[in-house]
N, C-alpha and C positions, 0 to 999 in steps of 0.2 A: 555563582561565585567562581572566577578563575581557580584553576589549579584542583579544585577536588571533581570529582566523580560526576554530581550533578551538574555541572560546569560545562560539562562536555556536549551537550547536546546548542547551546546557546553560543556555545563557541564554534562547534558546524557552520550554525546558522549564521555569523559573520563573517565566517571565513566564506564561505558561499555565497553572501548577498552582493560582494560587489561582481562576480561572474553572471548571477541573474538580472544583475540590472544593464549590464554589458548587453545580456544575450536581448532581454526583455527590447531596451534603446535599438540597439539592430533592427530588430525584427519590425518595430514601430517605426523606426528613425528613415525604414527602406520604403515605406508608401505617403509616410505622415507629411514629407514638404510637399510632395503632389499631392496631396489632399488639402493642406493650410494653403499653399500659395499659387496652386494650378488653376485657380475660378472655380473649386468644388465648394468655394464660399464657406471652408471650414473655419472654426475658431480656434487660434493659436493655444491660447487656455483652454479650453475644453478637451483640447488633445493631450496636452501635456497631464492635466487632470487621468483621462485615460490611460495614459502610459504610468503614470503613476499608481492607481488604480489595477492596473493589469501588475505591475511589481507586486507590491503587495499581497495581490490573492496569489501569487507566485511564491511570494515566503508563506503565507497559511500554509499553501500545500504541500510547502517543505516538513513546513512543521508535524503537520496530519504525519507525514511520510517519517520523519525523527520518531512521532510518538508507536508507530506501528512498525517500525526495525526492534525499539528494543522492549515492545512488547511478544515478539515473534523470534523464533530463535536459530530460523531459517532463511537465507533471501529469500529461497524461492517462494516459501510461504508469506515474506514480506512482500514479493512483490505481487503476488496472487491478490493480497490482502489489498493491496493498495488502489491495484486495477479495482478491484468491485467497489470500495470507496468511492473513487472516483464516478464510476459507472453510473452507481448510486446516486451522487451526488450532483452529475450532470446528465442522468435521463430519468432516472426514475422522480427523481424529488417532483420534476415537474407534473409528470404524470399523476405521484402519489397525492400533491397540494389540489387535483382538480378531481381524480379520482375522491380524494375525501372529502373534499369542498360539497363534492356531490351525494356523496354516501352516509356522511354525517351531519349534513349540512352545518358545517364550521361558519360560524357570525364572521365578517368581514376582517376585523381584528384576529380574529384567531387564525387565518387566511396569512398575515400579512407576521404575525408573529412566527407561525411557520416557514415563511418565506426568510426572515433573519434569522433564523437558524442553520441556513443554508450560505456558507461563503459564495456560491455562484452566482446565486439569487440575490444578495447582494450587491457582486460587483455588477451585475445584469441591470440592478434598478437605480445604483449610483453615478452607470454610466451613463444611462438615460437624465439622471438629471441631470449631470453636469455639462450636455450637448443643450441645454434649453429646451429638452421636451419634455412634454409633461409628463408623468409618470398615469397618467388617465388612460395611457395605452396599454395598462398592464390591466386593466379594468377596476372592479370596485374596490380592488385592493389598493391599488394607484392612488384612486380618487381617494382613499379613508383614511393613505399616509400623510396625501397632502394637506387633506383638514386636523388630522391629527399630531400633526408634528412639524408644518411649514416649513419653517426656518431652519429648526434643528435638524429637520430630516439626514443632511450630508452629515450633521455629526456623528447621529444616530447607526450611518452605514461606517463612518470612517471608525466609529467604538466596536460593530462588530466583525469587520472586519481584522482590527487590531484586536479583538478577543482571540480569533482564528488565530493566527501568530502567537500569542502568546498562553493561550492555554493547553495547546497540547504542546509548543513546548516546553512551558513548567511541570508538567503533566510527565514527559517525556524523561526531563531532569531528575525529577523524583523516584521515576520505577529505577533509570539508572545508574544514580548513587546511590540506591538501596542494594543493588547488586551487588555480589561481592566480588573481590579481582578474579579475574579470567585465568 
């Protein structure tokens, strides 16, 4: 809600999202017409998909980043905190999904439900499908989305992805209008 305490973190995250989608649009907007209209035979939608896609996991990680500032009562600890986060979340997960895939032997499902739990992993296997390939390149995990979820699959990534966004920062909201004034 505007105006109180809890407010505050959701209000960040607006005041900041049209700056990340500035930055996001540049940064895509600098390779994306050589690639749709050069003969790299790209799909105009499929890009735009991507760039969309890339916003997005761009707000999650604001938000990860909101819920771990006012859980932490130091930058520098926030931003310690945040680095290994991420670290975590873009080298280890993948390592950890194959290292236990191996060690546990984890059924294909539990493989793939692991992998939604992961905002990378997500925008990783949503971009895949929305360039038309098949997600059979991520192996049996690929193949067990596509028979298990066809169609919905894109919805499936676009719910957790928009979980990322909005769970840590209702999460975020909460520990911060529990504080009391500074």
């Amino acid at each position: 809600r505007p105006g109180t305490r809890a407010g505050v973190p959701a209000g960040r995250l607006v005041a900041l999202a049209g700056p990340r989608a500035g930055s996001v649009g540049f940064g895509c907007g600098m390779g994306g017409p050589a690639a749709v209209l050069g003969g790299g035979g790209g799909d105009p939608r499929a890009y735009g998909v991507l760039v969309t896609l890339a916003f997005v996991l761009s707000l999650a990680m604001l938000s990860v980043g909101f819920l771990i500032s006012v859980l932490t009562r130091r930058a520098s600890v926030a931003t310690g905190v945040a680095l290994f986060v991420w670290l975590g979340l873009a080298f280890l997960s993948d390592l950890g999904l194959m290292g236990g895939t191996v060690a546990f032997r984890l059924h294909v499902s539990d493989l793939f439900a692991l992998a939604v739990l992961n905002p990378l992993q997500v925008f990783k296997m949503a971009v895949l499908g929305s360039v038309h390939a098949t997600l059979d390149v991520l192996g049996p995990a690929g193949t067990y989305a596509i028979q298990a979820f066809g169609p919905r699959l894109p919805w499936l990534f676009a719910g957790a992805l928009a979980a990322w966004v909005l769970v840590p920062l209702g999460t975020a909201g909460i520990v911060f209008g529990k504080r009391g004034s500074p």
